[in-house]
Biopython code that builds the backbone (N, CA, C, O; Angstrom):
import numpy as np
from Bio.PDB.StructureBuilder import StructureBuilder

atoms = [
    (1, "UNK", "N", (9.686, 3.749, 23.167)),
    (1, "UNK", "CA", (9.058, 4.047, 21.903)),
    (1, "UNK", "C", (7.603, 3.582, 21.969)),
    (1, "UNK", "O", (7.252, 2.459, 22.332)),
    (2, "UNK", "N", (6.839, 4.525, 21.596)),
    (2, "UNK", "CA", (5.423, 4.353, 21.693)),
    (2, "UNK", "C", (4.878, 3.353, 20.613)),
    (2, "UNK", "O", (5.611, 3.314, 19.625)),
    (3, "UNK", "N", (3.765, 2.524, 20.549)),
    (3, "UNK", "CA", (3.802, 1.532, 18.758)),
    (3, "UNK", "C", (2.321, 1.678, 19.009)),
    (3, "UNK", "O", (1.780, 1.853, 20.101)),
    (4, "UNK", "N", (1.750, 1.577, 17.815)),
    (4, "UNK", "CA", (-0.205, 1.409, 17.938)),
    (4, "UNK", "C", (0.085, 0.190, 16.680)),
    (4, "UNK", "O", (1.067, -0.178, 16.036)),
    (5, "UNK", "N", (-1.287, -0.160, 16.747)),
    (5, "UNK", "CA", (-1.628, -1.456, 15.703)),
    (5, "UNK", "C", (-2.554, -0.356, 14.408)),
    (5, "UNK", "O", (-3.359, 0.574, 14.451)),
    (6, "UNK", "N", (-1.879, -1.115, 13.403)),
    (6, "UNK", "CA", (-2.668, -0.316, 12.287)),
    (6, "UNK", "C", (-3.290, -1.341, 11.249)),
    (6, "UNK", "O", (-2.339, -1.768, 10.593)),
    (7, "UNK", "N", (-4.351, -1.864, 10.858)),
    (7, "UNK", "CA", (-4.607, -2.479, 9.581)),
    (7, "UNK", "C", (-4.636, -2.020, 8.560)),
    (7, "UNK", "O", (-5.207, -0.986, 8.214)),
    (8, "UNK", "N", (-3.900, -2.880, 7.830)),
    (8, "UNK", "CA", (-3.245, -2.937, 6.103)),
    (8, "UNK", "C", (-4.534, -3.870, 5.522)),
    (8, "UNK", "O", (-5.248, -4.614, 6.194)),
    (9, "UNK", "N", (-4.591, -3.672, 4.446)),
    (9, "UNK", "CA", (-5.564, -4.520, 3.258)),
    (9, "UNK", "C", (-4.609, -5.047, 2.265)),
    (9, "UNK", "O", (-4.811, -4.334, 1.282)),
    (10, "UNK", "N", (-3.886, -5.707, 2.031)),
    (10, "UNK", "CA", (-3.089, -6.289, 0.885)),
    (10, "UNK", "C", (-4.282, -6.293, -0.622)),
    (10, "UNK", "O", (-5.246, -6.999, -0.918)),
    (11, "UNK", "N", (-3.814, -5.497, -1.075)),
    (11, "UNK", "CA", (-4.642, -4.760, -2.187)),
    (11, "UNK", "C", (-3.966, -5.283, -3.507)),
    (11, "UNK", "O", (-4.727, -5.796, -4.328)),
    (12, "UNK", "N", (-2.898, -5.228, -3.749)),
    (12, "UNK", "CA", (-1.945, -6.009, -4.964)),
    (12, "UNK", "C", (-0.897, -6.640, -4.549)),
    (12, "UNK", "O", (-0.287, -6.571, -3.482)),
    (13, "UNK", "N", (-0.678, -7.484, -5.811)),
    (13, "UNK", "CA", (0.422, -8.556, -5.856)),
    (13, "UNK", "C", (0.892, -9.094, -6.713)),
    (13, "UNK", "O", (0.066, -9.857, -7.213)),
    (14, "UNK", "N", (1.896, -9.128, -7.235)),
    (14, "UNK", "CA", (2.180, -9.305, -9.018)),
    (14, "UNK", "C", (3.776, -9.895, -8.834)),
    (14, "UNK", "O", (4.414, -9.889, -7.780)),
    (15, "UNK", "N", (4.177, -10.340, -9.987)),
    (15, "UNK", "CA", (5.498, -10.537, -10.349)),
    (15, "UNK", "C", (5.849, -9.734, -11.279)),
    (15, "UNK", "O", (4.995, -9.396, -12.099)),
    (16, "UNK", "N", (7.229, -9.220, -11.382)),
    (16, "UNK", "CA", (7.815, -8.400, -12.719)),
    (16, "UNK", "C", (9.129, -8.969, -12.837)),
    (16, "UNK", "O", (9.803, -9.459, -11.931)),
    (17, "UNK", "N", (9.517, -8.811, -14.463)),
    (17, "UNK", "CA", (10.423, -9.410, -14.759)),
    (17, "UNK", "C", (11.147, -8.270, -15.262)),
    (17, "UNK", "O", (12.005, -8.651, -16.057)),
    (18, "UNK", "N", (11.137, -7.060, -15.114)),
    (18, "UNK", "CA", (12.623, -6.378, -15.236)),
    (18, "UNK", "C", (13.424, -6.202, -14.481)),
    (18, "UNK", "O", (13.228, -5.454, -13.524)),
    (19, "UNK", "N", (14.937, -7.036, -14.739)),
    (19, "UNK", "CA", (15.822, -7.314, -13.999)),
    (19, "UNK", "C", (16.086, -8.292, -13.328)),
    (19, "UNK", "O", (16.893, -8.502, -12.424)),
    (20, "UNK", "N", (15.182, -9.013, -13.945)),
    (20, "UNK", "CA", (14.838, -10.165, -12.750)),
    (20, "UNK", "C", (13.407, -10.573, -11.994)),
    (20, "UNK", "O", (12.487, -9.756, -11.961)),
    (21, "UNK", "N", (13.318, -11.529, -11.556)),
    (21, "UNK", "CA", (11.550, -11.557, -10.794)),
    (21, "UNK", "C", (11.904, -10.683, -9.965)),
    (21, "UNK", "O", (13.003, -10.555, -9.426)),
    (22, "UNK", "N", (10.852, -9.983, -9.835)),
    (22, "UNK", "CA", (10.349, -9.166, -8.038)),
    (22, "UNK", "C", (9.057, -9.588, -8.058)),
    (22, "UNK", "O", (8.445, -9.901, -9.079)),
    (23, "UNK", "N", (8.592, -9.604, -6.853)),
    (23, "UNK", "CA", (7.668, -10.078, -6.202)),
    (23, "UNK", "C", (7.139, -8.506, -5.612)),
    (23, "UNK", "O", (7.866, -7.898, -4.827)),
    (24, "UNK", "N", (5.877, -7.947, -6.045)),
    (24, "UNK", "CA", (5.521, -6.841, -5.173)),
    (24, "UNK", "C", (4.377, -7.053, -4.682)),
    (24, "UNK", "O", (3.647, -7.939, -5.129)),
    (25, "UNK", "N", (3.998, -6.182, -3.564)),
    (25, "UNK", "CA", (2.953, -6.317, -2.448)),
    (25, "UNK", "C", (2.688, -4.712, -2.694)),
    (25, "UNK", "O", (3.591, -4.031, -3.180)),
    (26, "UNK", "N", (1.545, -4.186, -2.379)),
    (26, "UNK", "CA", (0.926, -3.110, -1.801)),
    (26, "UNK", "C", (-0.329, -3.145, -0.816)),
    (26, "UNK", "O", (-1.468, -3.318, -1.248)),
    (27, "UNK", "N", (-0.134, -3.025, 0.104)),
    (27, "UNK", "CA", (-0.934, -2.519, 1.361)),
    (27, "UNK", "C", (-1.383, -1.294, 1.215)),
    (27, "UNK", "O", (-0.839, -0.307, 0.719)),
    (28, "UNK", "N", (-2.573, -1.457, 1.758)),
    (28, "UNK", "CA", (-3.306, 0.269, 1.974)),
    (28, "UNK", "C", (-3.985, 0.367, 3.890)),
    (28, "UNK", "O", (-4.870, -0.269, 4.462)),
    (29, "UNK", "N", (-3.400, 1.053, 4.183)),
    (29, "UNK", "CA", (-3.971, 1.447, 5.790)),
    (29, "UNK", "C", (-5.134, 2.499, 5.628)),
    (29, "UNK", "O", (-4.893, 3.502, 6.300)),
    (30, "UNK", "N", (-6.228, 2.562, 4.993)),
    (30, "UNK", "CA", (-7.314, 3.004, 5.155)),
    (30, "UNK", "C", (-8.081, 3.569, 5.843)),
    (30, "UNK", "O", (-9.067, 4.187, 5.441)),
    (31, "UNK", "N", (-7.543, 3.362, 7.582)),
    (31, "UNK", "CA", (-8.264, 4.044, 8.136)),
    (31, "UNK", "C", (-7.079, 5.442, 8.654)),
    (31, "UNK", "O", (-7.361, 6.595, 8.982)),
    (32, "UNK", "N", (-5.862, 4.829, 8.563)),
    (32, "UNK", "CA", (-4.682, 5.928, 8.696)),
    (32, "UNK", "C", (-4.066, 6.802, 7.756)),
    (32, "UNK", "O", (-3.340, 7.744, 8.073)),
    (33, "UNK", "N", (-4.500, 6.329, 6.076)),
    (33, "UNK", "CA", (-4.176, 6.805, 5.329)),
    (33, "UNK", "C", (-2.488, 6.659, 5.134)),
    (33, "UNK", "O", (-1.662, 7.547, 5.344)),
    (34, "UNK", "N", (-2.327, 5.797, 4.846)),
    (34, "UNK", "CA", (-0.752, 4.983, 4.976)),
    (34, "UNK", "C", (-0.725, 4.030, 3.798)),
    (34, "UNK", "O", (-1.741, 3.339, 3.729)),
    (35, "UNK", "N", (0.124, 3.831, 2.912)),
    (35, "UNK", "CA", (0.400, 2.760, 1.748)),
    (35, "UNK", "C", (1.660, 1.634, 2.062)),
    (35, "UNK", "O", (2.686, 2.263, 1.804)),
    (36, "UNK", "N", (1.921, 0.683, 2.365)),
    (36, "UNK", "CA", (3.010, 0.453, 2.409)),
    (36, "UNK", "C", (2.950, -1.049, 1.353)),
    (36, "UNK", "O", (2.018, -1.807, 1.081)),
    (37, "UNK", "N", (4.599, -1.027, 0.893)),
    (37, "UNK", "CA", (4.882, -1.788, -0.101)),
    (37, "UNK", "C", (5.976, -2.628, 0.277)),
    (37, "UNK", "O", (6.812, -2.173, 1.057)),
    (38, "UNK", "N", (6.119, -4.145, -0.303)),
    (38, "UNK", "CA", (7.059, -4.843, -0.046)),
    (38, "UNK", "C", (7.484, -5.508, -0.987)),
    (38, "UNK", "O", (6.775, -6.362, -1.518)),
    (39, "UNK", "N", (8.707, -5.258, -1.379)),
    (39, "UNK", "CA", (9.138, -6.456, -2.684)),
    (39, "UNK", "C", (10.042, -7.643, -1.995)),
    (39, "UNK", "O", (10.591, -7.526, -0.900)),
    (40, "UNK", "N", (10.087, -8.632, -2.710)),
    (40, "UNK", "CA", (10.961, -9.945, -2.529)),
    (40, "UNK", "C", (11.761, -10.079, -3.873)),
    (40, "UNK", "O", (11.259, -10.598, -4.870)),
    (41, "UNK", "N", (13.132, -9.540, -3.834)),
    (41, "UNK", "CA", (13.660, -10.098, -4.600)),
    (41, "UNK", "C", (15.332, -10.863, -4.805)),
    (41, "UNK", "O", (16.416, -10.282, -4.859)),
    (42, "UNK", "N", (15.093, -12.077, -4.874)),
    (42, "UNK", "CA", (16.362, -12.788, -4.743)),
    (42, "UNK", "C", (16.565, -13.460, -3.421)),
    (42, "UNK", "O", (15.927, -14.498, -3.248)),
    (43, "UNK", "N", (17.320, -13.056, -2.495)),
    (43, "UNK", "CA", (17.319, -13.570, -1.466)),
    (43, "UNK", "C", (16.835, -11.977, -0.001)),
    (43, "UNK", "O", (16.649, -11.846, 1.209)),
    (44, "UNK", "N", (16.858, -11.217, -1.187)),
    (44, "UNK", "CA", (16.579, -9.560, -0.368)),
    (44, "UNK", "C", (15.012, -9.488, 0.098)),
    (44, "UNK", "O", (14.317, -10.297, -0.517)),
    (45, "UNK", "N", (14.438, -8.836, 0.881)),
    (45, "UNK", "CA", (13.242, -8.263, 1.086)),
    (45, "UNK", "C", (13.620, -6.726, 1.222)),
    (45, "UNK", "O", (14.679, -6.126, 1.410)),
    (46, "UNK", "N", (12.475, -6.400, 1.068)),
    (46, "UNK", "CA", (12.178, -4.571, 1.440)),
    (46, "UNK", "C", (11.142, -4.391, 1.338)),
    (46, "UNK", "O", (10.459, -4.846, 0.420)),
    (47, "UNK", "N", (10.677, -3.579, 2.375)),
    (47, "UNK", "CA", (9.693, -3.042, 2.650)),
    (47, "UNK", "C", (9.637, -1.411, 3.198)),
    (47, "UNK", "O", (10.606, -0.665, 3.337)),
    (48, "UNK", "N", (8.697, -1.210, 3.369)),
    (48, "UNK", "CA", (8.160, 0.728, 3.022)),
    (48, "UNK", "C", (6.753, 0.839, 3.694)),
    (48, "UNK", "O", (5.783, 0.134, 3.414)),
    (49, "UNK", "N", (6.808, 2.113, 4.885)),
    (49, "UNK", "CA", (5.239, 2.398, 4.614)),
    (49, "UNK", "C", (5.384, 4.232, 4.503)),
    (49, "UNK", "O", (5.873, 5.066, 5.265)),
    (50, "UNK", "N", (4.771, 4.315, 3.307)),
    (50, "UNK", "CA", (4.271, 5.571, 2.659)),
    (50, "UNK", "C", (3.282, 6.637, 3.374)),
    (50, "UNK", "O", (2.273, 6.408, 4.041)),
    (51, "UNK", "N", (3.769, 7.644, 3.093)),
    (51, "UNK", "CA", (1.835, 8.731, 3.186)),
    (51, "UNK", "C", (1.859, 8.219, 1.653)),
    (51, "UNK", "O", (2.722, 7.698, 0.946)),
    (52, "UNK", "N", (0.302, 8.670, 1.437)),
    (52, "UNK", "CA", (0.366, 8.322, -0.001)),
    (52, "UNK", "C", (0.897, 9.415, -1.090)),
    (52, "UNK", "O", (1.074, 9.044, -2.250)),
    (53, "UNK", "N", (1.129, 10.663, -0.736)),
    (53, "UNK", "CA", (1.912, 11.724, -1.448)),
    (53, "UNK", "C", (3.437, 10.770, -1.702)),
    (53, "UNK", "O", (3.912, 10.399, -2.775)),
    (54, "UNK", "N", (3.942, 10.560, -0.360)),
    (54, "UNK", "CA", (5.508, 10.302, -0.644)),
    (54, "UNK", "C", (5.646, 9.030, -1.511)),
    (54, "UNK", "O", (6.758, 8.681, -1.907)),
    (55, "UNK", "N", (4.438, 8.279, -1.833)),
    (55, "UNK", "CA", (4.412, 6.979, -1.973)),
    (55, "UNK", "C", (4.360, 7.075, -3.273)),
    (55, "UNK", "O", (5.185, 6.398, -3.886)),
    (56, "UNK", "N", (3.558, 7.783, -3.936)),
    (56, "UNK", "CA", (3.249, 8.335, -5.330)),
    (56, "UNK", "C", (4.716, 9.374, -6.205)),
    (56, "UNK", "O", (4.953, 9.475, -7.409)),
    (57, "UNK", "N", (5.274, 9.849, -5.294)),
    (57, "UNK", "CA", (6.401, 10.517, -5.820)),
    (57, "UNK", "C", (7.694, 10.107, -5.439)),
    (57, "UNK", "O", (8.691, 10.746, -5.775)),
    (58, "UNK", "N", (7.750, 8.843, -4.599)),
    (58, "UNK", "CA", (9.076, 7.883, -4.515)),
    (58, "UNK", "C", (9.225, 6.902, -5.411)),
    (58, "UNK", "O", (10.264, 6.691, -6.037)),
    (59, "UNK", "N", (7.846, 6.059, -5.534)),
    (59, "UNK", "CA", (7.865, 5.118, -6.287)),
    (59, "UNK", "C", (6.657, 5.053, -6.847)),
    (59, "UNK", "O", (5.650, 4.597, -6.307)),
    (60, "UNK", "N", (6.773, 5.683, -8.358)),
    (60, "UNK", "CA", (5.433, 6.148, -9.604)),
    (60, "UNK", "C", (5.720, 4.517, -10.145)),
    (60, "UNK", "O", (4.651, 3.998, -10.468)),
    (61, "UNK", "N", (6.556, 3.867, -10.267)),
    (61, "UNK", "CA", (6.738, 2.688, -10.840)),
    (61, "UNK", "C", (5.906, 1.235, -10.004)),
    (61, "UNK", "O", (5.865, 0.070, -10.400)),
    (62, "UNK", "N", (5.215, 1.939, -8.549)),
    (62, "UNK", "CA", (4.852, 0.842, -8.218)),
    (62, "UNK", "C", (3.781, -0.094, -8.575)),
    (62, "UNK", "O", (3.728, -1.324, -8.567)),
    (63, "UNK", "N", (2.572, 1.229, -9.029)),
    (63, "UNK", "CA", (1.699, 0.538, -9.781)),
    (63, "UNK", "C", (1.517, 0.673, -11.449)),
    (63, "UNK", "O", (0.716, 1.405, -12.031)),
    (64, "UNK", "N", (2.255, -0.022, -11.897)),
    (64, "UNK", "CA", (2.552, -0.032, -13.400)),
    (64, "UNK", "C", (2.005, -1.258, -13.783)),
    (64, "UNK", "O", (1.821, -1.383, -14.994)),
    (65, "UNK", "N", (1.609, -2.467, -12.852)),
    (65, "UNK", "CA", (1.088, -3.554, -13.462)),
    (65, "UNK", "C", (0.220, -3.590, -13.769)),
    (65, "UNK", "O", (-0.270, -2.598, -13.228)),
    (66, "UNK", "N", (-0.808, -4.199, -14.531)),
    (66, "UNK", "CA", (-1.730, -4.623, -14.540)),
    (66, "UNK", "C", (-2.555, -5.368, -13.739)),
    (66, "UNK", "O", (-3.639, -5.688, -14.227)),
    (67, "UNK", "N", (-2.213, -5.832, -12.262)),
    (67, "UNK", "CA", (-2.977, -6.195, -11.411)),
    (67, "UNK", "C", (-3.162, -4.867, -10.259)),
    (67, "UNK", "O", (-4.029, -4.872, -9.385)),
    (68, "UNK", "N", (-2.166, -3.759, -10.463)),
    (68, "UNK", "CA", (-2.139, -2.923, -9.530)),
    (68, "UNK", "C", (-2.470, -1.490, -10.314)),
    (68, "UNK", "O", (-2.320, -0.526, -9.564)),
    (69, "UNK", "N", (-2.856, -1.174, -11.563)),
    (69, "UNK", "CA", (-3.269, 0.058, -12.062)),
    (69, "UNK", "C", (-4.469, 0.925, -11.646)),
    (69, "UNK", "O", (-4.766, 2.118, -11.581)),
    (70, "UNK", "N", (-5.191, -0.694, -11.315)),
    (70, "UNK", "CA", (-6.662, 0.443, -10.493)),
    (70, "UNK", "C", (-6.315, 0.936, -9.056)),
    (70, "UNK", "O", (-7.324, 0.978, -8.352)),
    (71, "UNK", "N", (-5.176, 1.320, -8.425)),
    (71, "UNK", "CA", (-4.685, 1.487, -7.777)),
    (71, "UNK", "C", (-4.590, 3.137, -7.508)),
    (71, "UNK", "O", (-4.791, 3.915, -6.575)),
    (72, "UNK", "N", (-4.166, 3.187, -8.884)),
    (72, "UNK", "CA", (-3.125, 5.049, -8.939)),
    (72, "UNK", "C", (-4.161, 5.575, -8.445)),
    (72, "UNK", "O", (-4.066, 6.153, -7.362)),
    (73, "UNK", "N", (-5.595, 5.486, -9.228)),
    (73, "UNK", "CA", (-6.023, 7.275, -9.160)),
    (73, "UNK", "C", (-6.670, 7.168, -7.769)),
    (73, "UNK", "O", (-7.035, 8.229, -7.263)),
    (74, "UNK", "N", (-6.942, 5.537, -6.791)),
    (74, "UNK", "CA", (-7.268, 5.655, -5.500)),
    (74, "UNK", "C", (-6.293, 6.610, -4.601)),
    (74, "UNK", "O", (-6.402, 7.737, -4.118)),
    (75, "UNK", "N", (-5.322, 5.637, -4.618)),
    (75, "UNK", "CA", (-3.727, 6.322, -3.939)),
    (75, "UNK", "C", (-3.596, 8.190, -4.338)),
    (75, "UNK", "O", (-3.238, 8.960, -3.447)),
    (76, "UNK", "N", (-3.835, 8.552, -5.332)),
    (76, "UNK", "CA", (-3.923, 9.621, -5.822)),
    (76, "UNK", "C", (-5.162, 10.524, -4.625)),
    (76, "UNK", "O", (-4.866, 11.536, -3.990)),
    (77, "UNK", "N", (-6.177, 9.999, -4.593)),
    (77, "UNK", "CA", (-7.110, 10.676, -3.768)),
    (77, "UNK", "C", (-7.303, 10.680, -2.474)),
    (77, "UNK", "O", (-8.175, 11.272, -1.838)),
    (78, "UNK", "N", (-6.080, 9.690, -1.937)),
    (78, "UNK", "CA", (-5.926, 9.348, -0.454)),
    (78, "UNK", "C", (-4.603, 10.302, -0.396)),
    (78, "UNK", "O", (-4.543, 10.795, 0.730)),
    (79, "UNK", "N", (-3.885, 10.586, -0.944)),
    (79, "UNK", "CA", (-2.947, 11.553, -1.346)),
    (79, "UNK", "C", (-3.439, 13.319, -0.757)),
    (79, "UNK", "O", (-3.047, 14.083, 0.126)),
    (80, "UNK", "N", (-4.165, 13.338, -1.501)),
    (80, "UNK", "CA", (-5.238, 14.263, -1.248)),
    (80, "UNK", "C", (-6.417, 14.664, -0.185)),
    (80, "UNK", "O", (-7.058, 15.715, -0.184)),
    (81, "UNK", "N", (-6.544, 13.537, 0.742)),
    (81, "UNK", "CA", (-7.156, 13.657, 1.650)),
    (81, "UNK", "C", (-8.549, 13.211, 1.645)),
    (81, "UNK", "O", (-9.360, 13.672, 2.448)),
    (82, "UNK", "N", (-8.833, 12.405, 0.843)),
    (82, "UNK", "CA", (-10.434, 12.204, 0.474)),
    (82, "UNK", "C", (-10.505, 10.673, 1.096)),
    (82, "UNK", "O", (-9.467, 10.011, 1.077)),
    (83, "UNK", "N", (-11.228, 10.329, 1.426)),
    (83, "UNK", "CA", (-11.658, 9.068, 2.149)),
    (83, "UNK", "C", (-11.862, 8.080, 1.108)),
    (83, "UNK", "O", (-12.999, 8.081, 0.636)),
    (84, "UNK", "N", (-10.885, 7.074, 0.541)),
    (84, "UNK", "CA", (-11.337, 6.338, -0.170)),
    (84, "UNK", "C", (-11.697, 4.522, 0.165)),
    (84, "UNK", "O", (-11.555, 3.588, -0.624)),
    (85, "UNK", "N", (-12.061, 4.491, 1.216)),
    (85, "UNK", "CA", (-12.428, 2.937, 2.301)),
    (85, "UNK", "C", (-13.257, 2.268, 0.834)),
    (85, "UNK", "O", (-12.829, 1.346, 0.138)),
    (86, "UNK", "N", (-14.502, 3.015, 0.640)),
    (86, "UNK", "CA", (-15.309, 2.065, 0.031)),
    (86, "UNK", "C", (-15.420, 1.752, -1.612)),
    (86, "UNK", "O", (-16.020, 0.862, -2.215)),
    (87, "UNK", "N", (-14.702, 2.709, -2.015)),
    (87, "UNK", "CA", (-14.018, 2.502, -3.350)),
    (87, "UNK", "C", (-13.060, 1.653, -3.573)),
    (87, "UNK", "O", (-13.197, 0.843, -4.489)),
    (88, "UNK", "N", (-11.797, 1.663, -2.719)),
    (88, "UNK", "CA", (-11.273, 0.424, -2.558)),
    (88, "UNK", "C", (-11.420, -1.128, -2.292)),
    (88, "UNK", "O", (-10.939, -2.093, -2.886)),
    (89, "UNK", "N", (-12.171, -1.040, -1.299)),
    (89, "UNK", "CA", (-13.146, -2.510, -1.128)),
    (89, "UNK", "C", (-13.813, -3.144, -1.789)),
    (89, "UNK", "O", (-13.904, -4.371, -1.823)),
    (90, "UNK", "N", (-14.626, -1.975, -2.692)),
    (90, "UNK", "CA", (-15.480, -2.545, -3.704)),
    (90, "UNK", "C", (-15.030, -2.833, -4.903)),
    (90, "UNK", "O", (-15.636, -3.622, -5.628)),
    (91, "UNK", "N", (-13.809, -2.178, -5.301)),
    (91, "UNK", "CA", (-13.016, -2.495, -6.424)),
    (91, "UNK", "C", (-12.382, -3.165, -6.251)),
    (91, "UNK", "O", (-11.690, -3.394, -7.243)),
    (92, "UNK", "N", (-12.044, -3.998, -5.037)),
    (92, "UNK", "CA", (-11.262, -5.005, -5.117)),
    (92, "UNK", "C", (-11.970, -6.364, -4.904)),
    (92, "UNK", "O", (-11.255, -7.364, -4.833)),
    (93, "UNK", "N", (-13.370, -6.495, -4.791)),
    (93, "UNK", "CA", (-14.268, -7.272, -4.503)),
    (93, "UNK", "C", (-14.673, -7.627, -5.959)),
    (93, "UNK", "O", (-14.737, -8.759, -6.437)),
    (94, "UNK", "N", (-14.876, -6.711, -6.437)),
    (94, "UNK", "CA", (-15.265, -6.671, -7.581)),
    (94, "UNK", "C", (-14.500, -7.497, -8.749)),
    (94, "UNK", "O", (-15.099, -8.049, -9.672)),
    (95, "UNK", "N", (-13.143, -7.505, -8.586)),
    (95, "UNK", "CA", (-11.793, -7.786, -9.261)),
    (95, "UNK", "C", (-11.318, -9.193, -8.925)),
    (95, "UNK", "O", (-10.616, -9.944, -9.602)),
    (96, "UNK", "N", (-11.830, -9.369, -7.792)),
    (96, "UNK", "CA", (-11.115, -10.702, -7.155)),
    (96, "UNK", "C", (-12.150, -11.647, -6.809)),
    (96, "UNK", "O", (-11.898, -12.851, -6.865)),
    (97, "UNK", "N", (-13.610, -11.111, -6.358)),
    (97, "UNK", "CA", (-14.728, -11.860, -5.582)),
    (97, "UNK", "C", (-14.613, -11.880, -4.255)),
    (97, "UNK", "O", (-15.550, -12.309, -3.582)),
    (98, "UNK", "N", (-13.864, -11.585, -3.874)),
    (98, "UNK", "CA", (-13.407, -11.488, -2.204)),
    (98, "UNK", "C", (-12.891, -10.121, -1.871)),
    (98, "UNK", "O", (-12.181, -9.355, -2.522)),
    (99, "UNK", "N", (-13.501, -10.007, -0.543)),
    (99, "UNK", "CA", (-12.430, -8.531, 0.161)),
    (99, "UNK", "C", (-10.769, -9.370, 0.050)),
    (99, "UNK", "O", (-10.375, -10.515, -0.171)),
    (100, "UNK", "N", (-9.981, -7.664, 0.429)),
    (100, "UNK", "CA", (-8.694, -8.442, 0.537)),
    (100, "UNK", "C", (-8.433, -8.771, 1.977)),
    (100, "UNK", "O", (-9.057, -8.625, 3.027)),
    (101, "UNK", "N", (-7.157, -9.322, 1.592)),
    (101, "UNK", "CA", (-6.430, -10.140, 3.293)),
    (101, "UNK", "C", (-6.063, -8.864, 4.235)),
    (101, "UNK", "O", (-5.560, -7.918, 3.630)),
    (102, "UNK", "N", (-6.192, -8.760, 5.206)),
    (102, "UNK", "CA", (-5.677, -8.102, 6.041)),
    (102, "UNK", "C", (-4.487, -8.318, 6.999)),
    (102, "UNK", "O", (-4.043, -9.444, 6.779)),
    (103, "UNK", "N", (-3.954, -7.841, 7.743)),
    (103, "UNK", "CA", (-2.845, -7.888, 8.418)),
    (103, "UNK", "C", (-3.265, -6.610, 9.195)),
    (103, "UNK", "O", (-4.106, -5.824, 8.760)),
    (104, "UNK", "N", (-2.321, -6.397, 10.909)),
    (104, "UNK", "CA", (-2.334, -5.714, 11.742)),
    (104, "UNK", "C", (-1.000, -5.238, 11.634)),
    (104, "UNK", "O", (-0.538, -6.338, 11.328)),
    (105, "UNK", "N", (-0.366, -4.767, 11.635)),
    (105, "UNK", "CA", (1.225, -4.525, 12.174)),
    (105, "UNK", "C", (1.352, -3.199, 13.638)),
    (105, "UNK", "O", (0.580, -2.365, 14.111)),
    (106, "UNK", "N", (2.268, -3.485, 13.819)),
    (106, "UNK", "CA", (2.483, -2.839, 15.001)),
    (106, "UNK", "C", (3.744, -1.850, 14.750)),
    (106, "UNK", "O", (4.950, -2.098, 14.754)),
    (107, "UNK", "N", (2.960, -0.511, 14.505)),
    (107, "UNK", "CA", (4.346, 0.762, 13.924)),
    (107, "UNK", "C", (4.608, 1.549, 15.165)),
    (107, "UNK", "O", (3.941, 1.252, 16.157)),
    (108, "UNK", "N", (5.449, 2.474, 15.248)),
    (108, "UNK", "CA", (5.901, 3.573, 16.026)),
    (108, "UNK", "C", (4.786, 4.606, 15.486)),
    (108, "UNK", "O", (4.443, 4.980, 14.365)),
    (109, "UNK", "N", (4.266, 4.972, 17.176)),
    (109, "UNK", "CA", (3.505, 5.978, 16.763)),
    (109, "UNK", "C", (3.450, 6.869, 15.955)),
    (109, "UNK", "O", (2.482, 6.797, 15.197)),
    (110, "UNK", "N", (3.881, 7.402, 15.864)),
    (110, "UNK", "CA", (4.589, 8.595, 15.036)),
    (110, "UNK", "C", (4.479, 8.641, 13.615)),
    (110, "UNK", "O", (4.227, 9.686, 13.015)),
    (111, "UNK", "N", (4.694, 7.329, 12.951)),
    (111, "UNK", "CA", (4.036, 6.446, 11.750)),
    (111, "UNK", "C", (3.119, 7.417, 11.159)),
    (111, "UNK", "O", (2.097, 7.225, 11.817)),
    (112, "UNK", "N", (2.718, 8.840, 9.868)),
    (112, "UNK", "CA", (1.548, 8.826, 9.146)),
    (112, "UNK", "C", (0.830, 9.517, 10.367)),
    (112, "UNK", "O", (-0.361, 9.369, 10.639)),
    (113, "UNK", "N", (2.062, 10.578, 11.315)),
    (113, "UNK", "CA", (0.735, 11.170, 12.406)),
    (113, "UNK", "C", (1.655, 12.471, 12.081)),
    (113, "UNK", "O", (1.505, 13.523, 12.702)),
    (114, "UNK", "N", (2.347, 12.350, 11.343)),
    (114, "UNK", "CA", (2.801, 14.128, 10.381)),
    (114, "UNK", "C", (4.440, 14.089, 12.031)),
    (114, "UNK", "O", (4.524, 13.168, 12.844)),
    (115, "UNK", "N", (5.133, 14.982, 12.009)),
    (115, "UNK", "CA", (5.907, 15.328, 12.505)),
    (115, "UNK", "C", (6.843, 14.818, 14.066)),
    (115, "UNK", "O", (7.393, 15.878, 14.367)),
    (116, "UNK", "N", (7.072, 14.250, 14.648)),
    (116, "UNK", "CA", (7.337, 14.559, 15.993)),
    (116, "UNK", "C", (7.510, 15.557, 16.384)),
    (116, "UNK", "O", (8.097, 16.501, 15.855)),
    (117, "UNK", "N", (6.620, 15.419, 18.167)),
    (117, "UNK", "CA", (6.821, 17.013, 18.639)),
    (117, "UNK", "C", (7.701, 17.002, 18.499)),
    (117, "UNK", "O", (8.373, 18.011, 18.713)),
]
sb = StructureBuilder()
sb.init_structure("model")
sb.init_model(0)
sb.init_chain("A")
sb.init_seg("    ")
for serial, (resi, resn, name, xyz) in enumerate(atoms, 1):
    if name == "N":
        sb.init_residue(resn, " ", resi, " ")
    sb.init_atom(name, np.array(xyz, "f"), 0.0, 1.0, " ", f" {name:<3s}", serial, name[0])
structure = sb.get_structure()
């Protein structure tokens, strides 16, 4: 199995209390155009990495918080194909005073590159 390194921006992070705490994360891969999300809840984890179409029409509930709303209409335009690097950065600079954290992960090629031959 083939793997490349991709950087994530940890872009949101919130707690919700329906049903219980969850703990959510959203990542944005920016230069791959990839979203991925991770909740913690209970003794469970899960995690996800999205195109941002599937990401937006699997889970519309992800950015419902208020730390993650300036989120949609980015995700929405990375959805779409539009380059959104510096809109994101700056809105999150803007929001926080700092760029966000990054992380590398190491996916299967294939990952957000559309189909296997």
């Amino acid at each position: 199995m083939q793997m490349r390194d991709v950087l994530f921006h940890q872009v949101a992070e919130w707690e919700r209390d329906g049903g219980g705490p969850r703990f959510v994360w959203v990542w944005l891969a920016l230069d791959d155009g990839l979203v991925a999300t991770g909740e913690h809840e209970g003794p469970d984890n899960h995690a996800g990495v999205w195109s941002p179409s599937a990401f937006l029409e699997t889970w519309p509930d992800r950015l419902d918080a208020p730390a993650a709303r300036w989120l949609a209409p980015l995700v929405d335009r990375m959805a779409r194909g539009e380059d959104v690097r510096d809109a994101v950065l700056t809105r999150y600079a803007d929001l926080h005073g700092r760029p966000p954290a990054t992380t590398v992960w190491s996916l299967q090629a294939s990952v957000g590159q559309g189909p296997p031959p």
